[in-house]
C-alpha positions, 0 to 999 in steps of 0.5 A: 475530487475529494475536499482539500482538508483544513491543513495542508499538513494533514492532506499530506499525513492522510496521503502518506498513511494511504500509500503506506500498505502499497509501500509495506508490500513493495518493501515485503518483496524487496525483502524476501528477494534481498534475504534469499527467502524466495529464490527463482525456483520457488513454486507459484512466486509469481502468483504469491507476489502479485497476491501481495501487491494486489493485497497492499495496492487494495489496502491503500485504495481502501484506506484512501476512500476512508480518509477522504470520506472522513474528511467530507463529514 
């Protein structure tokens, strides 16, 4: 379990930044869906939308590990 930072208002900043990319990438397909960009006929839109999630998904785990390593030194 990762340290508890000085602040509480920075654990929560640091916990909202981490979710950030997953957000962006949720909000992205939500998007493309609600513009018509992608319609169900589109080719290979399963495997673009999950190259997407898994992009933004990796991108928080990624940023997380950052945070909380900066946290420890």
């Amino acid at each position: 379990m990762p340290e508890i930072p000085k602040s509480r208002t920075r654990l929560v900043l640091d916990i909202i930044l981490a979710f950030l990319p997953w957000v962006v990438s949720m909000y992205a397909l939500y998007w493309f869906e609600y513009a018509a960009i992608w319609i169900p006929e589109t080719p290979h839109r399963d495997k673009i939308s999950l190259a997407i999630l898994v992009l933004g998904m990796g991108a928080s785990f990624f940023l997380y590990s950052y945070l909380t390593r900066r946290d420890r030194t």
